[in-house]
C-alpha positions in Angstrom: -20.1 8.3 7.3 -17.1 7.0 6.1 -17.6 3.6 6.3 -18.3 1.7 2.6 -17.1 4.8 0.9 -14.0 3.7 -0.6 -11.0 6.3 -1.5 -13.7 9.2 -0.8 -13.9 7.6 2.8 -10.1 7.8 3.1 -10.3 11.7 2.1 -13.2 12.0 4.0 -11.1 11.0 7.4 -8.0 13.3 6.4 -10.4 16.0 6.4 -11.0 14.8 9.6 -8.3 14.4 11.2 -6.5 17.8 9.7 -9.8 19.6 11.4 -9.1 18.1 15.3 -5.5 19.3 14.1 -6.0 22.7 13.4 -9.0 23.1 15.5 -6.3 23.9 18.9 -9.0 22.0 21.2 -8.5 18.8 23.1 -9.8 15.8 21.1 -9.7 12.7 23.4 -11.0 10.0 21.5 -12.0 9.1 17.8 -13.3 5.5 16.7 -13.7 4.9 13.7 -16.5 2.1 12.4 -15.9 0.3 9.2 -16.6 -3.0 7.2 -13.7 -5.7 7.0 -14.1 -9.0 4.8 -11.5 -10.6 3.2 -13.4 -12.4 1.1 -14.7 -8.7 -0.6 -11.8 -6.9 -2.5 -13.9 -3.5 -1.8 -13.6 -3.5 2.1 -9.8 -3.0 2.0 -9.9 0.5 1.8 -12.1 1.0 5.2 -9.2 -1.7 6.6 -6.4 1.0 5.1 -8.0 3.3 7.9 -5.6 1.4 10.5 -2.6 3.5 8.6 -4.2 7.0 10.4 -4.1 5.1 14.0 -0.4 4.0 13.4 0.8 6.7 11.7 -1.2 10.0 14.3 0.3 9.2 17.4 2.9 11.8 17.5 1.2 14.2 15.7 -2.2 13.6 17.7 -0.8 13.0 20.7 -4.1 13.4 22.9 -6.3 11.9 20.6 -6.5 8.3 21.2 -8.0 6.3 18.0 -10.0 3.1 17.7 -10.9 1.0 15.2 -14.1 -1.1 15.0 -14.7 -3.8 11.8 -17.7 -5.9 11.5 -17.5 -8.5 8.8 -21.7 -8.5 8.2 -21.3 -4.3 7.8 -24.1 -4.5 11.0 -22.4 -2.2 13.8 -24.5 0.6 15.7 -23.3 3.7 17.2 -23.5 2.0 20.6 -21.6 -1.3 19.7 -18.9 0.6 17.9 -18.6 3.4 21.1 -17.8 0.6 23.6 -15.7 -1.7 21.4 -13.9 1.2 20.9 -13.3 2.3 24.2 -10.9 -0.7 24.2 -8.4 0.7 21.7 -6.4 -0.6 19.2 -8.2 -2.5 16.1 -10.9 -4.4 16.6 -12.8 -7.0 13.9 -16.2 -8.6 15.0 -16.2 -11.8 12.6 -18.7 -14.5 12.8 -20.0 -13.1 16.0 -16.6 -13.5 17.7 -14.7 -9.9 18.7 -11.1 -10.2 17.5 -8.2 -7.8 18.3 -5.3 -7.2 16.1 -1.9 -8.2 17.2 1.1 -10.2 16.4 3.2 -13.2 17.3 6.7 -14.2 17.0 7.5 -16.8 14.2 10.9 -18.5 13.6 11.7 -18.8 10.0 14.2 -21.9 8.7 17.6 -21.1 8.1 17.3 -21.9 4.7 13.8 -22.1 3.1 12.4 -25.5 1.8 12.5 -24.3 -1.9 14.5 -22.0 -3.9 12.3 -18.3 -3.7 13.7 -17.4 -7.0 12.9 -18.7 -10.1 16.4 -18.7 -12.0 15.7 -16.9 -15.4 12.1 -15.7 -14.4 10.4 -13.0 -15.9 9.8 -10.2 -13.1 7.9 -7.0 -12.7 8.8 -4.1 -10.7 7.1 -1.3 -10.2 8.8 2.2 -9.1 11.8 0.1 -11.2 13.2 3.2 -12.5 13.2 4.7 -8.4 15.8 3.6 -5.4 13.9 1.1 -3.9 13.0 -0.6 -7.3 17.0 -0.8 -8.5 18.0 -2.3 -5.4 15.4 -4.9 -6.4 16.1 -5.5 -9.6 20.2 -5.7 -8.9 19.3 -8.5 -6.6 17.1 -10.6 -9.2 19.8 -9.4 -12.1 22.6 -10.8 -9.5 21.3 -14.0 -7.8 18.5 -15.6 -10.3 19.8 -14.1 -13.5 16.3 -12.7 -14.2 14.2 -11.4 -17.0 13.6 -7.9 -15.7 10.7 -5.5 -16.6 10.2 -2.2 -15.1 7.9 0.5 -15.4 7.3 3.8 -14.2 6.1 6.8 -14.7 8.6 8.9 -16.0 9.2 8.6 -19.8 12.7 6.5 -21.2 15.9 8.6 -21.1 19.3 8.6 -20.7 19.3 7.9 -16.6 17.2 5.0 -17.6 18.8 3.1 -20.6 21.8 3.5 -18.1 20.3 1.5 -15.6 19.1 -1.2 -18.1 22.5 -2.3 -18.8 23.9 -2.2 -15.6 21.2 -4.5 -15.1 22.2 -6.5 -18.0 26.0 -6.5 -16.6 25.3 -8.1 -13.6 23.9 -10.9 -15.1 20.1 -10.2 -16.1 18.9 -11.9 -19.2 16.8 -9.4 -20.1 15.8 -5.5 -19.0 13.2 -3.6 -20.4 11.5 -0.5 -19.3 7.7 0.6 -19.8 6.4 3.9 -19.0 3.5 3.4 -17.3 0.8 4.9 -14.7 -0.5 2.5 -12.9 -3.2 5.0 -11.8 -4.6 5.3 -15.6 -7.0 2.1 -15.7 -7.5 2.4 -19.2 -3.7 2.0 -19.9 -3.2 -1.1 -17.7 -6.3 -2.9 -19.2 -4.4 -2.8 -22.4 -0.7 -3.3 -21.0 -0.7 -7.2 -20.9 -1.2 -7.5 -24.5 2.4 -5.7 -24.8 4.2 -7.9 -22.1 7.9 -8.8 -23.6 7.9 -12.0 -21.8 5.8 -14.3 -19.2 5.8 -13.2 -15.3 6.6 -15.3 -12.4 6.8 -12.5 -9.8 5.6 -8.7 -9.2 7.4 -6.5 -6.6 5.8 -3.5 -6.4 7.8 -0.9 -5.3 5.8 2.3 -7.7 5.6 5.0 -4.9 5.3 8.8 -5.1 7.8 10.2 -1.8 5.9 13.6 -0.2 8.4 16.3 1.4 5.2 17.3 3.2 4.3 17.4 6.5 0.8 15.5 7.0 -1.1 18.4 8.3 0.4 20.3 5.5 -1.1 18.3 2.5 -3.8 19.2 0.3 -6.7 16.4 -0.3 -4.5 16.4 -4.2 -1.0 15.6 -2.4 -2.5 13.0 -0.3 -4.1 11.3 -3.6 -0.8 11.8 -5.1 0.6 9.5 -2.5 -1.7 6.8 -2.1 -2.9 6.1 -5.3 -0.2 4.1 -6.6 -0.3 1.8 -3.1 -3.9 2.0 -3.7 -6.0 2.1 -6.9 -2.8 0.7 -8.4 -2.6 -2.3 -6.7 
């Protein structure tokens, strides 16, 4: 019932999972069926449901969770029960079951082309937060970069301050936009004010919770996801 639901489906499964939590009786196994095409933008939220079977573990210690993907949408109760039983994630694409792992990969010592565009315009979001400064010191620092940050919070002192140390360590440019990404309306209409062309986007725009999980409302857990979400 949450499959194809989008960010109601995410809610729907931190309802959920909040419910086994508080319920005080043994939960031994949850698998969750969704859809999973890369090819359709729309099926990345049912994907983002392998975030609650990493993330549960300690807190759900008992509750083992599976995840079952079908790239045609067509998976019964049945198929998704005993794929499930299995564990771990689990995409059925073209017919073929896949399971989701990794594998080592050495990278060059020195990559085959510079990764930095000397003097390119770049966009960070969160630019005003920790993680976005530590970004944009290393683009003002090694590429000399054009450097345009947004966040939420309005321009002030803190901010301006930032800008030119930016600008003193060797950034051509800084500027700063207060922006949501969450407000569609706004970033519709954002590129027409762009102070300069893009080459890159790191996006760092993140709200931190002080929460425990099982201690958030369904509003704190929007808070949280929706700029990794609907603003991506």
């Amino acid at each position: 019932w949450s499959r194809g639901r989008g960010e109601a489906g995410v809610r729907d499964l931190f309802a959920l999972f909040t419910a086994i939590k508080h319920s005080g009786r043994a939960v031994s196994r949850v698998v969750l069926a969704g859809d999973y095409d890369p090819r359709r933008a729309e099926t990345c939220w049912d994907y983002a449901w392998i975030g609650f079977e990493r993330s549960l573990k300690l807190h759900l210690a008992r509750t083992a969770i599976a995840l079952v993907y079908a790239d045609d949408g067509a998976l019964d109760a049945a198929q998704a029960w005993r794929a499930g039983v299995r564990g771990g994630a689990l995409w059925r694409r073209g017919g073929r079951w896949l399971q989701l792992s990794y594998a080592a990969h050495e990278l060059p010592d020195e990559p085959a082309a510079p990764l930095l565009k000397h003097g390119g315009g770049y966009l960070i979001t969160g630019g005003g937060g920790a993680l976005g400064q530590l970004f944009a010191q290393h683009l003002a620092r090694e590429a000399n970069a054009r450097l345009l940050l947004t966040g939420r919070s309005p321009m002030s002192e803190r901010i301006q301050a930032q800008l030119d140390e930016l600008r003193a360590l060797g950034a051509v440019d800084a500027v700063y936009h207060a922006l949501d990404l969450g407000d569609e309306a706004a970033m519709a209409a954002w590129p027409q004010t762009l102070p300069f062309a893009l080459c890159g986007v790191l996006h760092a725009a993140g709200v931190e919770s002080h929460s425990a999980f099982f201690e958030k409302s369904a509003a704190d857990l929007d808070a949280v996801l929706r700029p990794k979400t609907i603003g991506s």
